[in-house]
Each structure stands twice: as structure tokens, then as C-alpha cells.
C-alpha positions in Angstrom: 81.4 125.5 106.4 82.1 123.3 103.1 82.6 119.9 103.6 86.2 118.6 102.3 86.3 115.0 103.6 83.6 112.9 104.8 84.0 108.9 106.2 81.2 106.4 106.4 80.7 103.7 107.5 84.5 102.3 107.4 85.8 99.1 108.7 89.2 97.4 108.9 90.7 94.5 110.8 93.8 93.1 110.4 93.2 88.9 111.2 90.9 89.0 114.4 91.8 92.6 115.9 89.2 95.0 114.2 91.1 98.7 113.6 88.2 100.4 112.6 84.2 99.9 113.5 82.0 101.8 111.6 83.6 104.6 111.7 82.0 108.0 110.4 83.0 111.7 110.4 82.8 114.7 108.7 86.1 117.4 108.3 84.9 120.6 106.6 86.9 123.6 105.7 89.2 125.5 108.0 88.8 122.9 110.6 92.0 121.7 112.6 91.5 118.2 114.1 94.1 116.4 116.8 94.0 112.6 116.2 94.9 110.7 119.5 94.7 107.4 120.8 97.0 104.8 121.9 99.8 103.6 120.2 98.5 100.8 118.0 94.7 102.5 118.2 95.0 102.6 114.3 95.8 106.4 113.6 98.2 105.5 110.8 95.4 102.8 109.5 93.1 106.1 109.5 94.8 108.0 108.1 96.0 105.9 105.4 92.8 104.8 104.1 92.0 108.9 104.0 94.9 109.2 101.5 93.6 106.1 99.6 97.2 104.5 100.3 94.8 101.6 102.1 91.4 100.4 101.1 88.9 99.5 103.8 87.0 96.5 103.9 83.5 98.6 104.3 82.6 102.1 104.1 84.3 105.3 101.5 85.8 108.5 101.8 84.7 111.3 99.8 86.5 114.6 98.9 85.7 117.6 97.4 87.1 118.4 95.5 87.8 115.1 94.4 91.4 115.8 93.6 91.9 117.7 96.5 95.8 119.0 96.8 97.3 117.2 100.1 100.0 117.7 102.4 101.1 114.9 104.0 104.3 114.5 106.8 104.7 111.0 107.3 106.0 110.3 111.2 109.9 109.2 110.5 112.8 109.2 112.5 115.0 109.3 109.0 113.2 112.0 106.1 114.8 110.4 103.1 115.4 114.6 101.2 117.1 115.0 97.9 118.7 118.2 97.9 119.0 118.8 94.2 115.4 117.7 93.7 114.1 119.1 97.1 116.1 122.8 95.5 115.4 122.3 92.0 111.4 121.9 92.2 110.4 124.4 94.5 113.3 126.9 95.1 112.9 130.5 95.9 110.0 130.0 98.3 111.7 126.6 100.2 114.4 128.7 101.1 112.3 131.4 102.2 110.3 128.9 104.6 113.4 127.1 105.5 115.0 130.5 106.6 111.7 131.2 108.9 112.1 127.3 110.6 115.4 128.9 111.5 117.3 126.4 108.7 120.1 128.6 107.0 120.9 128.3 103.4 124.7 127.4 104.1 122.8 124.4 105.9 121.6 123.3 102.6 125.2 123.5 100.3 126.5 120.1 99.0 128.6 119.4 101.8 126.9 120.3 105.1 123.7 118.7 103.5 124.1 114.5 104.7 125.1 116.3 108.3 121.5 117.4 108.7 119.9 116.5 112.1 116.9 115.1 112.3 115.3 118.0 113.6 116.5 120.1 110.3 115.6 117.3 108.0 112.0 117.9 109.5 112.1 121.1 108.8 113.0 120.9 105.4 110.2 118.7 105.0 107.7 120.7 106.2 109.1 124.0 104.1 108.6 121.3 101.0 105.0 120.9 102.3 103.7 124.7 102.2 106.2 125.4 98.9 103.4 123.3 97.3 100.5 125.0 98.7 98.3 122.3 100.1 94.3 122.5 100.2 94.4 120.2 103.2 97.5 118.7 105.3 97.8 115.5 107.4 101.0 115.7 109.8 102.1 112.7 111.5 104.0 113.9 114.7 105.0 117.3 112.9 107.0 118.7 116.5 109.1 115.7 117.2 112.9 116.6 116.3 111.5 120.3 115.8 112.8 123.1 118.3 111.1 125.7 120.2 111.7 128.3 116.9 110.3 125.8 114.9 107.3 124.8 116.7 106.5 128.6 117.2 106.6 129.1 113.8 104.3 125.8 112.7 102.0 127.1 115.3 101.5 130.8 113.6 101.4 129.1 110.4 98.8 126.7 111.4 96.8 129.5 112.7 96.7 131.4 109.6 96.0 128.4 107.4 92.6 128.5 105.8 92.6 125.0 105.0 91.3 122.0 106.6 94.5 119.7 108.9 94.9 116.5 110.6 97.3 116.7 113.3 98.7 113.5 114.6 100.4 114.4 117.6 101.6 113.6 121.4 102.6 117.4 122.0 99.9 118.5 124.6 101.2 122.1 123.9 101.4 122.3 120.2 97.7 120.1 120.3 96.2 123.3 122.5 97.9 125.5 120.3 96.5 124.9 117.3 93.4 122.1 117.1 89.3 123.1 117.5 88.5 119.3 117.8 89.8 116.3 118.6 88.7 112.7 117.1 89.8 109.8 119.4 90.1 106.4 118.6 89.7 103.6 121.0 88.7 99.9 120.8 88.1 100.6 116.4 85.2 104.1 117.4 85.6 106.7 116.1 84.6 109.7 119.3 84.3 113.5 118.3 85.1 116.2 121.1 84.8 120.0 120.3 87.5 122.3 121.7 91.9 121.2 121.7 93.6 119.0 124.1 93.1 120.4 127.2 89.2 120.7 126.6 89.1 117.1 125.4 90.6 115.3 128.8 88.1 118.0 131.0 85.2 116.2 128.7 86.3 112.9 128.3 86.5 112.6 132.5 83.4 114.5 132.7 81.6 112.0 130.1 83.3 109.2 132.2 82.1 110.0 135.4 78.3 110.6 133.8 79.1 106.7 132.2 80.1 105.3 135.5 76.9 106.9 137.4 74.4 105.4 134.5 75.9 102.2 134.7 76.3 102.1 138.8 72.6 102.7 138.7 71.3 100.4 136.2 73.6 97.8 138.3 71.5 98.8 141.3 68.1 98.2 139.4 69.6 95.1 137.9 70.4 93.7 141.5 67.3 94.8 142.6 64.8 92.8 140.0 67.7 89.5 140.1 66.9 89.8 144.1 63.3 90.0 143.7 63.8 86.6 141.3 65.8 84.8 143.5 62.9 85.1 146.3 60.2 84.2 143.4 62.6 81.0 142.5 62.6 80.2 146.5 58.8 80.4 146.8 58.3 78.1 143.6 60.5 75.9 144.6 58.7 75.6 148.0 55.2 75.6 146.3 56.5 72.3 143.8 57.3 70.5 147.2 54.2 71.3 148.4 52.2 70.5 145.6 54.5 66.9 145.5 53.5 66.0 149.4 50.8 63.5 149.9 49.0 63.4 152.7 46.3 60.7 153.3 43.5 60.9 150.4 41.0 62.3 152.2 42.6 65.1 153.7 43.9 66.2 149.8 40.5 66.1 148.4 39.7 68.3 151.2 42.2 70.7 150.5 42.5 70.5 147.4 46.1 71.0 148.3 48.4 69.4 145.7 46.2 71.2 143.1 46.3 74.5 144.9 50.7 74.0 145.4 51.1 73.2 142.0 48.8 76.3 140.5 50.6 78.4 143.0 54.0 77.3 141.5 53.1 77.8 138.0 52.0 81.0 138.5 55.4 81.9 140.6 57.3 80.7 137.5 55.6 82.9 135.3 56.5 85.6 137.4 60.0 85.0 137.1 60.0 84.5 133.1 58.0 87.7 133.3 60.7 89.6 135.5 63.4 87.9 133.1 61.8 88.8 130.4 61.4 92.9 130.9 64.8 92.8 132.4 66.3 91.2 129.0 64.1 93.6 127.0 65.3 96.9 129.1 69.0 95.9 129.0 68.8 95.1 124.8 67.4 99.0 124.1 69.0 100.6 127.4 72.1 98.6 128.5 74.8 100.7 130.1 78.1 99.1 129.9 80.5 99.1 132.2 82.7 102.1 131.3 86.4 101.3 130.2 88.9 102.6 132.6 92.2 104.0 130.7 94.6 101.8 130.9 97.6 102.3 133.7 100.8 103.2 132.4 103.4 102.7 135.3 106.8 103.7 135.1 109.5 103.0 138.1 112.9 105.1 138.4 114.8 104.2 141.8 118.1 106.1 142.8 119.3 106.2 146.5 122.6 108.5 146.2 122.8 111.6 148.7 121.2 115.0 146.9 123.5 117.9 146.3 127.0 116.2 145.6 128.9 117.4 142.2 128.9 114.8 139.7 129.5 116.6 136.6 131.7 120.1 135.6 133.1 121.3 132.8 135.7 124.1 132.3 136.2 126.0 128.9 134.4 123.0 127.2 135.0 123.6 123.4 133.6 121.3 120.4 134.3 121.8 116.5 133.7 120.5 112.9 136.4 121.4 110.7 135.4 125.0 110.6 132.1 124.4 112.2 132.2 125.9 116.0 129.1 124.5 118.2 130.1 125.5 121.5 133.1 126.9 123.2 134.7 128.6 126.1 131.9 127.1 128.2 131.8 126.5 132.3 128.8 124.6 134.2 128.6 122.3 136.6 125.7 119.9 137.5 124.7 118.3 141.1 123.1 115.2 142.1 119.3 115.4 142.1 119.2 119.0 139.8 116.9 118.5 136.7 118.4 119.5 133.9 116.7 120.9 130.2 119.0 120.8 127.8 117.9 123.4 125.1 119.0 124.9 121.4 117.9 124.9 118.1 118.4 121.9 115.8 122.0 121.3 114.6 123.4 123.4 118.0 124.9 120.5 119.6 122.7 119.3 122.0 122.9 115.4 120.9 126.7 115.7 120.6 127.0 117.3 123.7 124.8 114.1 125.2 127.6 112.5 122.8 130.6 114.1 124.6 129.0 112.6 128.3 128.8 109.4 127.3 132.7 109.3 125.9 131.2 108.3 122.4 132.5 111.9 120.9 136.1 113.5 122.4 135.9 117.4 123.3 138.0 119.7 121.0 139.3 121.4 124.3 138.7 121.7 127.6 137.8 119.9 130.5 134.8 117.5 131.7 135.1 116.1 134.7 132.3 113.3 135.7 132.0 111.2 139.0 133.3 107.8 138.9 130.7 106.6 140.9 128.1 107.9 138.4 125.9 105.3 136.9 124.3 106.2 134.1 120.9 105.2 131.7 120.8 106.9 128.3 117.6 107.2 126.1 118.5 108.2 122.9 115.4 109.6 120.5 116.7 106.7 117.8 114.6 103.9 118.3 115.9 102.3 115.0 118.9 101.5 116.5 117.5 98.1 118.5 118.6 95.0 117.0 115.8 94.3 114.6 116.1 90.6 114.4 115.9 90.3 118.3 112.7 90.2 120.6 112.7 92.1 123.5 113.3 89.4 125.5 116.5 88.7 123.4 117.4 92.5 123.8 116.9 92.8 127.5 119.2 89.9 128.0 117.4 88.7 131.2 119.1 85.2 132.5 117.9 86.0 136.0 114.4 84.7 136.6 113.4 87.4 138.8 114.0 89.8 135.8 112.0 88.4 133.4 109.3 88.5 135.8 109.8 92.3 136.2 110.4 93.2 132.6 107.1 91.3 131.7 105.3 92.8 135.2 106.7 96.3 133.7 105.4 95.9 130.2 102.2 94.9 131.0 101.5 98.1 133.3 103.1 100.2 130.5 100.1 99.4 128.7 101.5 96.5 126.2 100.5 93.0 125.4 102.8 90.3 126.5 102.2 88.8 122.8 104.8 91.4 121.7 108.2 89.8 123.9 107.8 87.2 121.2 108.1 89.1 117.9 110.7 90.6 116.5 111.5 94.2 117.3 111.0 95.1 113.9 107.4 94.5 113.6 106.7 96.5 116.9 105.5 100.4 116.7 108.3 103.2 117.3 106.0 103.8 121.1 106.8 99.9 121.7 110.3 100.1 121.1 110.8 103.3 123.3 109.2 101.9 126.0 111.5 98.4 125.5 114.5 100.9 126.2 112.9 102.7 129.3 112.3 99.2 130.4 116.2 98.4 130.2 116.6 101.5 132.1 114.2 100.5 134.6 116.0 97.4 135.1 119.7 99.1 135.7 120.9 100.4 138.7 121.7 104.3 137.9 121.8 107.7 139.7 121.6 109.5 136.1 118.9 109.9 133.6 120.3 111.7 130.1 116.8 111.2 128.1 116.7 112.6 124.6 113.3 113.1 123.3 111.7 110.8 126.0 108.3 111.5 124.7 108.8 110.6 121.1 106.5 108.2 119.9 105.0 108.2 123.5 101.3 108.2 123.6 99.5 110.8 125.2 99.0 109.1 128.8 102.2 107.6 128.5 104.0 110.9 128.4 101.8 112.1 131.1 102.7 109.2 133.6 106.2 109.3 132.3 106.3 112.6 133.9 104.3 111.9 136.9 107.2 109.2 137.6 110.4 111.6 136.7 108.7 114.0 138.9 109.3 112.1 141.8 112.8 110.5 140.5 115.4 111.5 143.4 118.4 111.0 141.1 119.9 113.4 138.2 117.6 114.4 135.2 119.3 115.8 131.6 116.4 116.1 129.2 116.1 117.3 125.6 113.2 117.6 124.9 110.7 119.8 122.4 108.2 118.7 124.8 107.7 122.0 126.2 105.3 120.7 128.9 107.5 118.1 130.3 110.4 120.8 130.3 107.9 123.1 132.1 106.5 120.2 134.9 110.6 118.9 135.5 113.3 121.1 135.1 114.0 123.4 137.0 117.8 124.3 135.6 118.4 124.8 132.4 121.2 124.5 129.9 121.1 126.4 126.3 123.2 126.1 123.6 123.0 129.8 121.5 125.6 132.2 120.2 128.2 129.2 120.2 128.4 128.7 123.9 126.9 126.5 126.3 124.8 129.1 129.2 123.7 128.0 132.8 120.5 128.9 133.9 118.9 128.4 137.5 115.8 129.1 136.1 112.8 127.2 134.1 111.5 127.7 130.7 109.2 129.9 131.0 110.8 132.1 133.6 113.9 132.1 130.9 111.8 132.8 127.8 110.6 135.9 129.8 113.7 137.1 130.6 114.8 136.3 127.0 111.7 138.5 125.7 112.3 141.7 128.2 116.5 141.2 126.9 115.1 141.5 123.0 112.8 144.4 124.0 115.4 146.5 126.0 118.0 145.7 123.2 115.0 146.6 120.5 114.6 150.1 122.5 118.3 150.7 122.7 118.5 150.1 118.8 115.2 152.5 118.5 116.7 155.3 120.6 120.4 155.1 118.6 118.0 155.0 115.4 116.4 158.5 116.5 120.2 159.7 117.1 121.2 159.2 113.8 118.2 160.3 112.0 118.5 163.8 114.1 122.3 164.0 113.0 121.2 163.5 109.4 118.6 166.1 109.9 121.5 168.3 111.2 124.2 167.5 108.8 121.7 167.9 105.6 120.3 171.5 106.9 124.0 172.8 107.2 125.0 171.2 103.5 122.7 173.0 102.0 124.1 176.0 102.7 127.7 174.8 101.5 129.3 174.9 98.4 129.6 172.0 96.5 133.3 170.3 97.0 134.5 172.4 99.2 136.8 170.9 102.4 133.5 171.9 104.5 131.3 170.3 102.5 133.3 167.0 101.4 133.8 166.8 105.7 129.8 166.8 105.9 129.2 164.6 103.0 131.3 161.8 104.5 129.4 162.5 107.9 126.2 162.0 105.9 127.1 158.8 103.9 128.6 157.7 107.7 124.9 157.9 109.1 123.5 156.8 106.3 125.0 153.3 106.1 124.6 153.4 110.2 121.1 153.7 109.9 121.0 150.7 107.0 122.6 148.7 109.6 120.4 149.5 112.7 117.4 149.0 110.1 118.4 145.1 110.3 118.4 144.6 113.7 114.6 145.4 114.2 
């Protein structure tokens, strides 16, 4: 395959904390490449000094062509979108692409335009990326915000690209879906694994387990010569006394015994430089190091309220915008300990419906009824919202002593240096600051997680322990997520959002997306089978106008029939 990009050699440090090491790799056409790593690994560094929008300190990056066409998503939680510009420069074929994302046109007018979510802002960005055609695309977190229509669709689209991508992403899903290698970095090194996400966790335990056998036996061969050095050390030192005893002259001359001692010493000692010296040789060209565990990422959620009890129902729930229905004539209810995915496509309502639950937004009509007794923890998928000024130690609030030894106890097993309770929140990453606010949850008593986006900006083992730990959270669970394997591991209820009402399910995802998929093939057969009706009447009604004279009462009657059919079978025509 032609090579597109190619690294070598690159370094970068930023004061004593090296980013990069010597990094080298080769991306050649048609390849699709997941970038992971911790937050803070230096992705963003990487990918920055690709797009030569940061120069490294050694090392280039070549292309080829040299002016090669990119497509780059930035990772955002606000896409700053001109509609006039965004319309004006690439029209026809935006609107096409926005269409397939599942982003309307009357989404895009002058007035419904600043009420974009984030999730359609996203989308609009990435229908501005393949208007231009890229040769080559970097996409920073492409699936946060997006919903299940519009992941489906990136992933079909990213299957069919021919050109070379960069995928910066903590989607495990989307990652399997659509990347042939994966490029890790950790500790500034660069690693290359061949196959997607899944593949790359298999190898990277296998290749650790191989690491930690090489290095336990090396350690056993070290032991082993060190051992056979601390007996040589024992037996010189026992030969110097000798050699330094004096017994009376004649018996030494004799002997010959402080002569003998003292050879028998020397030639001990240069045993053990000897020993020291092959074992220093062996360890410079063959040293195993000890192999780097990953680091543990601990997440604690208590909640000791009885299982089963109502704490949430709504009756005839309706919300509206001016003209702008999102949900109405809508009954649920919700028990303690039931987890909950909340699921629609961006701009249904799910974040004001999290809005109505936490009294920030009234309901247009209806009624919701939650427990008094309910004590509640919200993450919202907003991290910009945190006083910027503060430090997390000035945002927690914690005047008990006790707490600040569990907030700093909890952010050093989630993975994060203590340096950062001293800066201010706005120099930490978007994966520090969500994990700041699922510290504050941690530290409240509640009985009800409402988590939107939990994994955004989440590192890769972070999401994966974050599930491990709301796995076995005995309290309530409300999730929106486009995570679609944490929906998959948690909930086991969910509520959608579609056709302007909100729809109970006691089912999971993909137990719903089936029955979704056997509802849209038994409506496509009905529509099939009422198609073949209307084409055999129209096969009828033309064999018998033939025979008529034209205008005629008989043959206007059959003439209306025909044009009847005839728009019938436009209409049907649509619904495939």
C-alpha cells in the first residue's frame, strides 16, 4: 500500500515530562488506526505535530502528497458552526449528509439553528468534513454527543472510505467497528498492534504476561549469580583474616600460611568482579525490565435503600417549544435499583427530560411524581461548567478532614496526580474534570445516579472500571449514553424517546434493536404485499380502459380509479 504519512524519530517534552520518545510510524493508504492511551498520554500532542499545528523538538513528518487534503474533528464539547458560512460553501451535498446523520433541514433555518444540541452540532461538523472530500481524516472523539443513527452511519461511511483515518476515540464499539490497528501511547512510545480494540487488549495481556515471565526469570538468574557473590564475598573475607593472623614465625614460614590466605583472597575477589562483571554485561544487552502494570482506576458508589420501591412515575408527561412537541402523552414509572438507558436521537429530549427530574425545566403538562426521600447525584456531559478559577479542592468544598483524605485517596486510585488539586480547573484535561465531578458524587450520600454521557472524555480503562463499579451499584441507574457497550453491560430497562413520546421498555438494547428490526421488516412486507395489490388493480383497471371509449361515464369512473392507484403506489414507493 502507498505510504501517506510517515513519523521519525519525534520527540517533545513539555518542562521535565517528555510526551513523546522517539517516536516512529508509518500510516499508508486505506489504513484505519485507533489512537488510545491515557488521558494526558499526549494523543492531542500527536496528533498536533501530524497537522503541523506543533513542531517537535526532534524528528519530521512526511506526507505524500505533501499537500495532502485533511479532515480534521477537533474533540469539543461546543463546535463553534456558522450557518450562513457552513450553507453557503458547501450546500447541496451538506444537506444531503446532514439528512443521512438524521439532522433535518428545518433543523438548520435561522431560528432553530443556536438551539442545536451538541450532538447535532457534531453532526453538522462531520457532514462539513466529507462535503470537502478529505484524502485523509483525524477525528478526535467523533461518537461523543452522536446517537446510535449517527454512529451507524459514521461506521458505514468509514468502512467504505478509501482513505487513510486517525481515530481518537474511548468508544470500544465504534473502535471494533471500524479500526485495523491500533497505535498506543504510554510513558512518550509509540506501540503498534495489528487488528481493532478488542484484538489489541487480547495482545497487549498476552505480550504482558510473556514480559512478566522474561523478567521473573531473569530475576531468578539474577538472584542466583548475587547469591553465588555473597558466598564468594564471605569466603574472601574469611581468607583476608586468615592471611592477617600471625602465628609464631616459625610455624608461618612453615606454612607459608599468610602468603597462601592472602593469594587465596585475591583470587576470590577476582571472582566476584568477574561474576559482576558478566552480570553488568548480560543485563546492559539483555535487561528485562520489570513490566508496568496498568494503572488501577477505582470508582466507589454506596447506596443502602431497600430494592423494588417506586421512586419515580409520570402520568401523561408532555413537554413543548413554542410549536416544537418533544414528548407527550407519556406514562412510565421507575423502581429503586432498575437501571435505566435513556435513549433517542440528538435534539429528542433526552437532556431536558434529565432537565425536567432535576426541577431545572417545568413540564408543559402532566404529572411527575418523585420520592421525597430520593437523593440524587447528577453528571451532566458539560464539563465546562466547573468554576474555572477554582481547584478541585476549592470545588469539592471539603472542610471535613476526613474528606479531603478521601477525595485525594479517590483521585489517586482514579489514576491522577495529586499535583493537579492545586491548579486551577481550567488547565486540567476534559477526562480530569469528569472524574472531579464523579468524585463529588462519590462523596454524597444518594440512592440515584442520572449520568449523562458518563464516558465522555473517560479513558479507555476508566470507562471499563466505571462500569465494573455501576455494575455492582445497588441504587437507581438513568444513563444516556452513546456508549453502546456500557448500555449493553448495565441497563437492563430502557426508556426511548421516538415518534414524540416517551416508550418503556423491559428489555436491553440489543434485545430492543431486534425487535425494532423484525417491527421494520413486517411493516416493510406489509407495504410489499399492499404494493403488489395496487399494481394488480392497475393491471386490471388499464386492461378494461382499453376497451372503453374515451370520456365516457365508464371510462372517466376507471380513469379516476387509475390516477387513485397511481398516486397510492407513489406513496407506498416512499415507505421502502
Amino acid at each position: 500500500m502507498t505510504m501517506v504519512i510517515q513519523g521519525k524519530g519525534l520527540q517533545k517534552s513539555f518542562g521535565e515530562r517528555e510526551i513523546l520518545r522517539d517516536v516512529q510510524f508509518d500510516i499508508r493508504k486505506g489504513e484505519k488506526i485507533g489512537l488510545v492511551g491515557w488521558n494526558g498520554a499526549g494523543k492531542s500532542t500527536f496528533v498536533k505535530i501530524i497537522m503541523d499545528m506543533m513542531k517537535p523538538e526532534k524528528g519530521s513528518v512526511t506526507m505524500s502528497p505533501a499537500n495532502l487534503k485533511i479532515g480534521y474533528l477537533p474533540q469539543s464539547t461546543d463546535y463553534s458552526l456558522s450557518l450562513d458560512s457552513e450553507l453557503l460553501n458547501d450546500g447541496e451535498k451538506l444537506l444531503e449528509t446532514s439528512k443521512l446523520l438524521g439532522l433535518p433541514k428545518d433543523r438548520l433555518d435561522e431560528e432553530e439553528f443556536p438551539h442545536l444540541s451538541g450532538g447535532e452540532k457534531l453532526k453538522l461538523s462531520l457532514a462539513k468534513i466529507w462535503a470537502n472530500s478529505p484524502e485523509f481524516l483525524i477525528l478526535d472523539e467523533p461518537t461523543n454527543h452522536l446517537d446510535m443513527q449517527g454512529v451507524g452511519w459514521l461506521i458505514d461511511e468509514m468502512r467504505s472510505y478509501s482513505g487513510a483515518a486517525i481515530i481518537i476515540s474511548h468508544d470500544r464499539y465504534f473502535l471494533d467497528e471500524t479500526v485495523s490497528k491500533i497505535f498506543e501511547l504510554e510513558d512518550g512510545v509509540l506501540t503498534v498492534y495489528e487488528g481493532n480494540y478488542s484484538g489489541y487488549r487480547q495482545e497487549k495481556q498476552i505480550r504482558y504476561e510473556q514480559h512478566k515471565r522474561d523478567y521473573e526469570k531473569q530475576q531468578r538468574k539474577v538472584e542466583m549469580i548475587e547469591k553465588q557473590m555473597t558466598n564468594l564475598k564471605e569466603w574472601s573475607a574469611k581468607a583476608h583474616r586468615q592471611a592477617g593472623k600471625g602465628g609464631s614465625n616459625s610455624e608461618n614460614r612453615q606454612m607459608g600460611l599468610r602468603e597462601f590466605e592472602r593469594a587465596k583472597a585475591k583470587k576470590t575477589d577476582n571472582q566476584v568482579k568477574s561474576k559482576m562483571k558478566r552480570l553488568n554485561l548480560e543485563l546492559s544487552k539483555n535487561e528485562v525490565k520489570k513490566p508496568k502494570e496498568e494503572k488501577s482506576v477505582t470508582f466507589q458508589f454506596e447506596s443502602d435503600i431497600k430494592r423494588g420501591k417506586r421512586i419515580l412515575e409520570a402520568k401523561g408527561i408532555k413537554k413543548q417549544f413554542d410549536s416544537r412537541v418533544l414528548f407527550d402523552k407519556s406514562s412510565f414509572y421507575i423502581k429503586h435499583g432498575e437501571r435505566i438507558g435513556l435513549l433517542g436521537s440528538n435534539g429528542a429530549g433526552k437532556t431536558t427530560f434529565i432537565n425536567i427530574l432535576l426541577e431545572k425545566e417545568p413540564l408543559t403538562s402532566g404529572d411527575l411524581w418523585i420520592s421525597e426521600s430520593t437523593k440524587c447525584a447528577y453528571l451532566s456531559q458539560d464539563v465546562s461548567d466547573l468554576p474555572s478559577e477554582k481547584t478541585p479542592l476549592e470545588y469539592l468544598d471539603l472542610t471535613e478532614k476526613n474528606l479531603q483524605t478521601k477525595a485525594r485517596t479517590l483521585i489517586s486510585t482514579m489514576g491522577i496526580g495529586q499535583e493537579i488539586l492545586a491548579k486551577p480547573i481550567s488547565q486540567l484535561s476534559l477526562g480530569e474534570r469528569t472524574r472531579i465531578k464523579l468524585i463529588q458524587m462519590i462523596l454524597m450520600e444518594y440512592d440515584l445516579l442520572i449520568l449523562d454521557e458518563p464516558t465522555n472524555h473517560l479513558d479507555l480503562p476508566s470507562r471499563e472500571e466505571l462500569e465494573r463499579t455501576l455494575s455492582t451499584f445497588t441504587g437507581t441507574l438513568i444513563i444516556v449514553s452513546h456508549d453502546r457497550y456500557l448500555i449493553e453491560k448495565l441497563c437492563t430497562k430502557l426508556l426511548v424517546i421516538e415518534n414524540g413520546r416517551i416508550h418503556p421498555y423491559e428489555i436491553g438494547l440489543k434485545e430492543y434493536e431486534e425487535r425494532k428490526k423484525n417491527v421494520h421488516s413486517q411493516e416493510e412486507r406489509n407495504v410489499l404485499e399492499e404494493l403488489a395489490l395496487v399494481e394488480t388493480k392497475m393491471t386490471e383497471l388499464l386492461g378494461k380502459i382499453s376497451y372503453l371509449v374515451k370520456d365516457t361515464e365508464e371510462y372517466n369512473r376507471i380513469d379516476m380509479e387509475l390516477s387513485a392507484c397511481m398516486n397510492a403506489k407513489r406513496e407506498l414507493k416512499k415507505l421502502l
